[in-house]
N, C-alpha and C positions, 0 to 999 in steps of 0.2 A: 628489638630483641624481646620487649616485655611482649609479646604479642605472642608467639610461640608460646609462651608459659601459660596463656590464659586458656581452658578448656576448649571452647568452643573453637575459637582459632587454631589450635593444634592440631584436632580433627579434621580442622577443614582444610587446612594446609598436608595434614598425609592424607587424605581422600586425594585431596587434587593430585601430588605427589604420584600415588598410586593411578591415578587414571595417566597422567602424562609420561610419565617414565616407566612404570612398572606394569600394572595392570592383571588380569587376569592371563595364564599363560594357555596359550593356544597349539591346539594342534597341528603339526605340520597338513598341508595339501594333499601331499602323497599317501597319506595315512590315514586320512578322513575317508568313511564310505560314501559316495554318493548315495543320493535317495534311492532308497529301494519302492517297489509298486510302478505302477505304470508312468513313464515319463511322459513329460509332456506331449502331446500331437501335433503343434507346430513349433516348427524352426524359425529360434528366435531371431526377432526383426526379417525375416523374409515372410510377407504377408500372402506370397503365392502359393507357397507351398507349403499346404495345409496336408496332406492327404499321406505324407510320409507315414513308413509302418514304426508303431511301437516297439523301443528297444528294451528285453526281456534281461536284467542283470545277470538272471542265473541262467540265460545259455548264451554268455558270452564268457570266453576266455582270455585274461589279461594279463600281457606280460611288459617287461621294459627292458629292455635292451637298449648298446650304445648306439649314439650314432654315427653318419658317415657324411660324409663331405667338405664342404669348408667350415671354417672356424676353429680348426688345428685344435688346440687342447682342452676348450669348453667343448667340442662335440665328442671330441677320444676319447675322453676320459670317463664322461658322466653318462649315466643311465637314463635319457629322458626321452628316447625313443621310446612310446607305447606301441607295441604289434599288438591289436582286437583280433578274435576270431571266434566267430558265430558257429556255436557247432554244431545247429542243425542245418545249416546252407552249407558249412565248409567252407564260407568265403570269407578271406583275410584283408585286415588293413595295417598300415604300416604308414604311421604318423609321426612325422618329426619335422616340424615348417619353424616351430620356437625353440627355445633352450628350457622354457621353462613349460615342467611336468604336466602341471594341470593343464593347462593351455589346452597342450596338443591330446590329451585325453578325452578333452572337450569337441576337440576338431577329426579326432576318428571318429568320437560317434557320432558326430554328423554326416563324414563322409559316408560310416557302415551303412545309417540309415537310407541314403543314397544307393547304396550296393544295394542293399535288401529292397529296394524298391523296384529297383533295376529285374533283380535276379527273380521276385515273385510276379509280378505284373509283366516282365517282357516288353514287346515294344508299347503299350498302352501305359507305361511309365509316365509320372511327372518330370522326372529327371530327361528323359530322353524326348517328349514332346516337347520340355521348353528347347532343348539344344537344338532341334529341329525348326523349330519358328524361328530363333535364332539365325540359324544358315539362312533359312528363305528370306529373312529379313536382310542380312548380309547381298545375299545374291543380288537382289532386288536393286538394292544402293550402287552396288560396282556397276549392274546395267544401266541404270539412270545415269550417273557418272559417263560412262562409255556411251552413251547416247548425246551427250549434251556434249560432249568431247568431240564426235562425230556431227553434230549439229554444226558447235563452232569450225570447225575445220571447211563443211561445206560452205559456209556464209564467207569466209575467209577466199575459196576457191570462187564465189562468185565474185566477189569484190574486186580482185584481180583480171577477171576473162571477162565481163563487160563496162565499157567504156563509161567512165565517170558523167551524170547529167549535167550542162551547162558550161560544157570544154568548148566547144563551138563544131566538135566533128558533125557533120549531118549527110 
C-alpha cells in the first residue's frame, strides 16, 4: 500500500491505469471521415489489379439503410447496410455481406471501384478480362477431365473385346 503514496509510483500506476482501462476516448467508425484526396490505386492485397479507377469522395453519395435477409433482429433492426451512389455514372451499390458498418463501407467501395471500371472502360475492363480467362481456364479443365474420362473408358472397352496375352487361345 506504501507504494501508492510514493509519487513516482502513483503516476505510473494511473498512467498504466489509464492506458489499460480507460484511455483516451475514441471516435466511433461510423462517425470518422475517411481520408479525403485521391485514395489509393490499388486494392489492397490483390497485386493484379492495379489499374482500378480512383474513388472521388465528393461524387459519391452515401447512405445507410437496414438490412434484409437472415439473421432476424441484428439485420431488422440496425442500419448497417451502406447503398453508394456515383453521381456522375448513376451507378448504385448496395452493400451488406457483415453486421458491422465499417466493414461493408469498405467492401462497396471496392465493389463501386469495380463498377466504374466496368461502366468506363467496357469490355477492355480488368474486372471482366480476368472473369474471362477465368471461364477459359474453367472450360479448358472440364475438357481435359472429359478427355481423360473418355480416354479411360476407351482403354477399359479395349481391355474387354481383346483376348487377354498368354491364355493359351491361338
Amino acid at each position: 500500500m506504501w507504494r501508492l503514496c510514493h509519487p513516482f509510483i502513483s503516476r505510473t500506476y494511473s498512467m498504466y491505469s489509464r492506458v489499460v482501462w480507460g484511455g483516451p476516448r475514441r471516435v466511433p467508425a461510423l462517425l470518422r471521415p475517411l481520408p479525403s484526396g485521391p485514395t489509393c490505386g490499388f486494392a489492397s492485397g490483390k497485386k493484379d489489379r492495379v489499374d482500378l479507377p480512383v474513388l472521388d469522395e465528393d461524387e459519391l453519395e452515401e447512405q445507410f439503410v437496414r438490412g434484409s435477409g437472415p439473421g432476424g433482429q441484428a439485420t431488422n433492426k440496425t442500419s448497417n447496410c451502406v447503398v453508394l451512389k456515383h453521381i456522375p455514372s448513376g451507378t448504385v451499390v448496395k452493400c451488406h455481406q457483415t453486421r458491422s458498418v465499417d466493414t461493408n463501407r469498405k467492401r462497396a467501395r471496392e465493389i463501386m471501384r469495380e463498377k466504374l471500371d466496368v461502366f468506363y472502360k467496357g469490355e477492355l475492363s480488368e474486372v471482366l478480362v480476368k472473369k474471362k480467362e477465368s471461364e477459359v481456364r474453367k472450360q479448358d479443365k472440364r475438357r481435359k477431365a472429359n478427355d481423360n474420362l473418355e480416354r479411360k473408358r476407351l482403354f477399359k472397352e479395349a481391355l474387354v473385346a481383346d483376348p487377354k496375352p498368354g491364355s493359351g487361345a491361338v
